[in-house]
C-alpha positions as CSV (number, residue, x, y, z in Angstrom):
1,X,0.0,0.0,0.0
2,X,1.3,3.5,-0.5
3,X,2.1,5.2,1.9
4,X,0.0,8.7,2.9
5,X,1.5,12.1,2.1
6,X,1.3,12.9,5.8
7,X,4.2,14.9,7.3
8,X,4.0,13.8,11.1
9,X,7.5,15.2,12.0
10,X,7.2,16.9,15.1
11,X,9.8,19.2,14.9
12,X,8.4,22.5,15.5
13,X,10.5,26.3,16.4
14,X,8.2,28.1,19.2
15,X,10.5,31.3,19.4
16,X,10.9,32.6,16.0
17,X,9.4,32.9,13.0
18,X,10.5,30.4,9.8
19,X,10.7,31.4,6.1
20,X,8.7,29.3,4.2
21,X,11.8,29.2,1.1
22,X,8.8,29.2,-1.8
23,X,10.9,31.2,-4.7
24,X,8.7,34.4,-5.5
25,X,8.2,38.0,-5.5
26,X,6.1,37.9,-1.6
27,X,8.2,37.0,1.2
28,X,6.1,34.2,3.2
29,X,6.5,33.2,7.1
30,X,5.3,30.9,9.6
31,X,5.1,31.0,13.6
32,X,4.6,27.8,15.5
33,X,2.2,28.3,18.2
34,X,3.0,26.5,21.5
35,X,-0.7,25.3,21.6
36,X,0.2,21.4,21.0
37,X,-2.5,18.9,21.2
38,X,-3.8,15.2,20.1
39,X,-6.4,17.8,17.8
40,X,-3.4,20.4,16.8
41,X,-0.1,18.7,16.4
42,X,2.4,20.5,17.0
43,X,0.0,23.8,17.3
44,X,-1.6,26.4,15.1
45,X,0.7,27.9,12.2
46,X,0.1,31.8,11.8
47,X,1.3,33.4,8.6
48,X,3.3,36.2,7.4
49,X,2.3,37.4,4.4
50,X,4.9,40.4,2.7
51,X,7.3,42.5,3.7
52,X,5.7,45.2,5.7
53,X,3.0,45.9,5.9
54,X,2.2,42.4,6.7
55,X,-1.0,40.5,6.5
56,X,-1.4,38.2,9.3
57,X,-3.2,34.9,8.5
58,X,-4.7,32.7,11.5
59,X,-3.6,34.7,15.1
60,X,-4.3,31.9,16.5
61,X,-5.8,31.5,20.0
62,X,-5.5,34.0,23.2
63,X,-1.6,33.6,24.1
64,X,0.0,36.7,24.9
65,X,3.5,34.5,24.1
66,X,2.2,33.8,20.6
67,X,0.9,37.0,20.0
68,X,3.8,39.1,21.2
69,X,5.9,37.2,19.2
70,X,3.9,37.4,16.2
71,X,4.0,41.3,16.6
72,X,7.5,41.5,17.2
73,X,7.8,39.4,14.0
74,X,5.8,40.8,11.9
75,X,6.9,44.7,12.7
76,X,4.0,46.7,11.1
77,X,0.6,45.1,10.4
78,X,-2.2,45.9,7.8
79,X,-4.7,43.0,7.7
80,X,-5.6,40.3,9.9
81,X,-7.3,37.3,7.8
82,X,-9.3,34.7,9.9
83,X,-9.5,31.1,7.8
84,X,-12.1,29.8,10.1
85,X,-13.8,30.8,13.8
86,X,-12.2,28.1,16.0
87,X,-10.6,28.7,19.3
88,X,-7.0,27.7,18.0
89,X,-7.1,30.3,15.1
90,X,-9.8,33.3,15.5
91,X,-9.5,34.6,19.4
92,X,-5.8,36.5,18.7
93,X,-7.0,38.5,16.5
94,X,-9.0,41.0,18.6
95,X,-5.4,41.8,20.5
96,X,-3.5,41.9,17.7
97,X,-6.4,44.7,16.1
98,X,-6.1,46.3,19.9
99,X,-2.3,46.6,19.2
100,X,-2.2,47.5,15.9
101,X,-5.8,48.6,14.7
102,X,-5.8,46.1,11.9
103,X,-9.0,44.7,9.9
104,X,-9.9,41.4,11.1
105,X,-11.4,40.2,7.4
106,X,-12.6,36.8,7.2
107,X,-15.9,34.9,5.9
108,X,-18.6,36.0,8.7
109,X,-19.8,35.5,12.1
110,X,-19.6,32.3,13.4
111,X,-22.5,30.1,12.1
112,X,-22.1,31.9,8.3
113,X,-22.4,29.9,5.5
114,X,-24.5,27.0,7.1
115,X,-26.7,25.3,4.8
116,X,-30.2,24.9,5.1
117,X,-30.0,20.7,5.9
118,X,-27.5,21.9,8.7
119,X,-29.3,25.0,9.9
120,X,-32.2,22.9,10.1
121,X,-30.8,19.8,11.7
122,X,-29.1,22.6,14.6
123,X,-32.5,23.9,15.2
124,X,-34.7,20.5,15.3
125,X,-32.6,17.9,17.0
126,X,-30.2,16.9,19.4
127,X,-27.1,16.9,17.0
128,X,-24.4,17.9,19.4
129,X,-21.3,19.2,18.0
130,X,-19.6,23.0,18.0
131,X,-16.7,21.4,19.5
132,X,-13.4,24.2,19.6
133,X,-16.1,27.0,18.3
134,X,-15.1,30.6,18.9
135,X,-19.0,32.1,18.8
136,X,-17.4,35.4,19.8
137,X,-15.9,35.7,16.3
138,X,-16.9,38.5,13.9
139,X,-14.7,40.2,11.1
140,X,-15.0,43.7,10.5
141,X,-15.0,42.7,6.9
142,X,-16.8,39.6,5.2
143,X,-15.2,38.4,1.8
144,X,-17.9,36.1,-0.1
145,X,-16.0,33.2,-2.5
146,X,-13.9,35.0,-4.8
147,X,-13.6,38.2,-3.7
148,X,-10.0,39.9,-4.0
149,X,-7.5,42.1,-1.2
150,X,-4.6,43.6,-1.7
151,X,-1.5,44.8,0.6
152,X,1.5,47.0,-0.5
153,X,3.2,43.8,-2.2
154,X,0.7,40.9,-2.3
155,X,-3.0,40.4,-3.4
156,X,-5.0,37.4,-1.8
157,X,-7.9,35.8,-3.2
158,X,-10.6,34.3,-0.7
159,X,-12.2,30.7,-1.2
160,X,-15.1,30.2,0.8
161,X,-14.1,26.1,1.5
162,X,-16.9,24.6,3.6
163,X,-16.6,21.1,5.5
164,X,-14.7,21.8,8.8
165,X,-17.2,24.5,9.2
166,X,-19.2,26.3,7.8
167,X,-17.4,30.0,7.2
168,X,-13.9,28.4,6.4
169,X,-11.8,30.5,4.3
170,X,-9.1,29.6,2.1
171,X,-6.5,31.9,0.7
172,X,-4.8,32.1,-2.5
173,X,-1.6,33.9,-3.2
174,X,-0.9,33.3,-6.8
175,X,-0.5,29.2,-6.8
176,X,0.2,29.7,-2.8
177,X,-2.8,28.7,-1.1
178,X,-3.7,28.9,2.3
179,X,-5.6,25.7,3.3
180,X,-6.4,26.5,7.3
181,X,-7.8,22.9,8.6
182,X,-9.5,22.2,5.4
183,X,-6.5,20.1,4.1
184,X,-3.6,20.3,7.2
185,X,-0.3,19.0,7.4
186,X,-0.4,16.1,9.6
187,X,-3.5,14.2,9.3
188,X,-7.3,14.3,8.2
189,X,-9.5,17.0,9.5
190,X,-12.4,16.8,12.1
191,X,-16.1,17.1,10.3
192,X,-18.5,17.8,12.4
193,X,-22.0,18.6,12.5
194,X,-23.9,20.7,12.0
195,X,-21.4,22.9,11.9
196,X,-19.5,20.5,9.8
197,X,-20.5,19.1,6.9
198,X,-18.6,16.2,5.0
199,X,-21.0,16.7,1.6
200,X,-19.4,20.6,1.5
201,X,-16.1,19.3,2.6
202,X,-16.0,16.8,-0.7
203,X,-16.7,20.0,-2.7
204,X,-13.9,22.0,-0.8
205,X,-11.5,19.0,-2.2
206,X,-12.8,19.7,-5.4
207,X,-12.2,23.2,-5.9
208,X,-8.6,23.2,-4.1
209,X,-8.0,20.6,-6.5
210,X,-8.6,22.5,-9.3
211,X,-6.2,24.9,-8.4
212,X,-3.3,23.4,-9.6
213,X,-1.7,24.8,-6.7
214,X,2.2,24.6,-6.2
215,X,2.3,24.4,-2.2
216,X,-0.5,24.4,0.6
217,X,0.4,26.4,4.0
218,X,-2.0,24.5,6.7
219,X,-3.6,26.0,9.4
220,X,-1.1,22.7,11.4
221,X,1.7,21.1,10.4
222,X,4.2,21.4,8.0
223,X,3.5,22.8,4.0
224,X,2.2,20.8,1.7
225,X,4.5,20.6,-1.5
226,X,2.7,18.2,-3.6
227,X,-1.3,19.2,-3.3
228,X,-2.5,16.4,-5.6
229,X,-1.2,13.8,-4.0
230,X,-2.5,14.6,-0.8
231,X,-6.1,16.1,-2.3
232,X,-6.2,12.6,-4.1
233,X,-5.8,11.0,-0.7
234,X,-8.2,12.7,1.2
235,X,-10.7,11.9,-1.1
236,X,-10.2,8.4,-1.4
237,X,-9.7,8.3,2.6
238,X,-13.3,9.8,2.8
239,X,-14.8,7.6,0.4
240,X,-13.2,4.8,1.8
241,X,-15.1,5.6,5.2
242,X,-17.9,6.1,3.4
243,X,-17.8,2.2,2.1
244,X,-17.0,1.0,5.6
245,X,-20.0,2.4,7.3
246,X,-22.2,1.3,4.5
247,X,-21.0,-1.9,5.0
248,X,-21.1,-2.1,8.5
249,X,-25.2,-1.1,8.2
250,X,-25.2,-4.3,6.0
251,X,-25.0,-6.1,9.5
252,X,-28.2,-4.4,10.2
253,X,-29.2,-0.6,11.5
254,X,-26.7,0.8,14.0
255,X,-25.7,4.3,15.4
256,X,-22.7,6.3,15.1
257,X,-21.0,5.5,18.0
258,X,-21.3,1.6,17.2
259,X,-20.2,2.1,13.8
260,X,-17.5,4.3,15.3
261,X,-16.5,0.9,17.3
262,X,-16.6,-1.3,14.5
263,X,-14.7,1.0,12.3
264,X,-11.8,2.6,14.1
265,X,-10.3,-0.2,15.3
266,X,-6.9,1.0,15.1
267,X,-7.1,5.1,16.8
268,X,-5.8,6.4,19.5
269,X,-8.8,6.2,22.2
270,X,-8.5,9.9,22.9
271,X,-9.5,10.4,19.4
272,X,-12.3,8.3,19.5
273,X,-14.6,11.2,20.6
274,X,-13.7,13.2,17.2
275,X,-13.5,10.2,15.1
276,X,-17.7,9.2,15.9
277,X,-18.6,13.0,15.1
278,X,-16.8,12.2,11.4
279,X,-18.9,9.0,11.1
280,X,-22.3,11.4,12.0
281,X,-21.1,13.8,9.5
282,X,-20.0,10.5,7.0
283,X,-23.9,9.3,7.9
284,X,-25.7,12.6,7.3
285,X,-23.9,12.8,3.9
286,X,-24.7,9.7,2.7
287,X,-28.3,10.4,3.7
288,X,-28.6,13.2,1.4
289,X,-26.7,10.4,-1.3
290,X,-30.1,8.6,-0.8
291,X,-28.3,5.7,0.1
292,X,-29.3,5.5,4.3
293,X,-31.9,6.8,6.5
294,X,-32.8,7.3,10.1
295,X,-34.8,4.6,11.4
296,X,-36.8,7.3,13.4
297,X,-36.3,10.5,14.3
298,X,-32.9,12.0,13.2
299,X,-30.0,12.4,16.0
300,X,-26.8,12.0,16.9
301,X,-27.4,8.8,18.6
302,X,-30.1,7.7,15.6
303,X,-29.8,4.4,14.5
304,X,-29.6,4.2,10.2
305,X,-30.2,1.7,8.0
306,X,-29.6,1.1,4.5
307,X,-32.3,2.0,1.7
């Protein structure tokens, strides 16, 4: 079997700021923050974009060592561009805007770009979920998909890339793209509903793959230099989910949480937690394939069944 295009070194500099060595006319950096965990790896990477003024890309969460460092970095700062609202990317950016007076630009509010299924599902049932939200979150400035900003030697072009959740961002800086925890460094990414949404995160794929994107800069671990190998194998890891759980409902109707069992026989138990929300959102999206339905009412502990 070939092996995945994972980097899980976990070398990682805390204290200074890394050139990211892509040949080009925009100088590119990255800062490690020391915000390691089973769900991180070795912690959030916040981005450097220029050479002064410098757009900021993912603060990060509220630590005044990060932060500090990132300022003391980054010299002057003129935007400050949010990927997604999660607690280990969105809260630093109100103190970095306090320090600097900055635009925080990113999709929307946390909740923005939810689609109706989800919106729905959030308002009617007992779906769980909003794990590591940041409901707080609020650019000043909302970019829809496609729109443009410039700085004094760079020019960014958003991607609204919803999956993780639902106002993710992407960034792309000529065939530079800024992937945040749609497509990270070390491993797959956690889906989950409502706020997730693995239908919208198979799209996402799509349209980073159509790119033709030199390098990806995650929102964790290290860059990405070869894009479609590891878009390729996200989406056969998906799909490949996707056939296990169907097959496990050939045994007969079952939850998430048993087909999380039956499934992910070979994780970390720590993850285990994370890994039955991505079977929910694996379940939900092959409901609206047609394929499965709820035996009764819909719910994070409903029991499906093949159609």
């Amino acid at each position: 079997m070939q092996a995945d295009p994972f980097n899980r070194d976990p070398t990682a500099l805390y204290d200074r700021a890394e050139e990211v060595g892509i040949p080009g006319p925009v100088r590119l950096r990255r800062l490690t923050c020391p915000n390691a965990s089973p769900m991180t790896f070795t912690g959030t990477q916040s981005y450097l974009i220029g050479s002064g003024p410098v757009a900021v890309v993912d603060p990060g969460p509220l630590r005044e060592d990060h932060l500090a460092r990132l300022l003391t970095e980054a010299g002057e700062i003129s935007h400050i561009l949010v990927t997604h609202s999660h607690v280990d990317h969105s809260p630093g950016a109100r103190w970095l805007q306090e320090r600097t007076g900055a635009e925080i630009i990113g999709y929307g509010p946390h909740g923005a770009g939810m689609t109706d299924l989800m919106r729905d599902l959030a308002e009617t049932s007992e779906i769980g979920g909003g794990e590591g939200g940041d409901p707080a979150f609020a650019p000043d400035r909302s970019l829809a998909d496609g729109d443009r900003i410039a700085g004094a030697d760079w020019e960014i072009k958003a991607l609204h890339t919803p999956g993780h959740l639902s106002n993710h961002l992407s960034f792309q800086l000529g065939d530079v793209v800024f992937t945040g925890d749609t497509v990270m460094g070390w491993a797959t990414t956690l889906v989950s509903p409502p706020e997730g949404d693995m239908r919208a995160f198979m799209t996402s794929l799509d349209r980073l793959q159509a790119l033709d994107a030199r390098i990806f800069l995650p929102g964790h671990g290290h860059p990405i230099p070869d894009p479609a190998r590891m878009i390729a194998h996200q989406r056969q890891h998906r799909q490949a989910r996707a056939a296990q759980v169907l097959a496990a409902l050939e045994d007969g109707p079952a939850d998430p949480a048993t087909l999380t069992r039956r499934i992910y026989t070979d994780v970390d138990p720590a993850l285990l937690p994370a890994a039955q929300r991505n079977v929910l959102s694996t379940l939900i999206w092959q409901m609206e394939e047609g394929r499965i339905g709820p035996e009764e009412a819909f719910g994070a502990q409903a029991r499906f069944r093949l159609l």
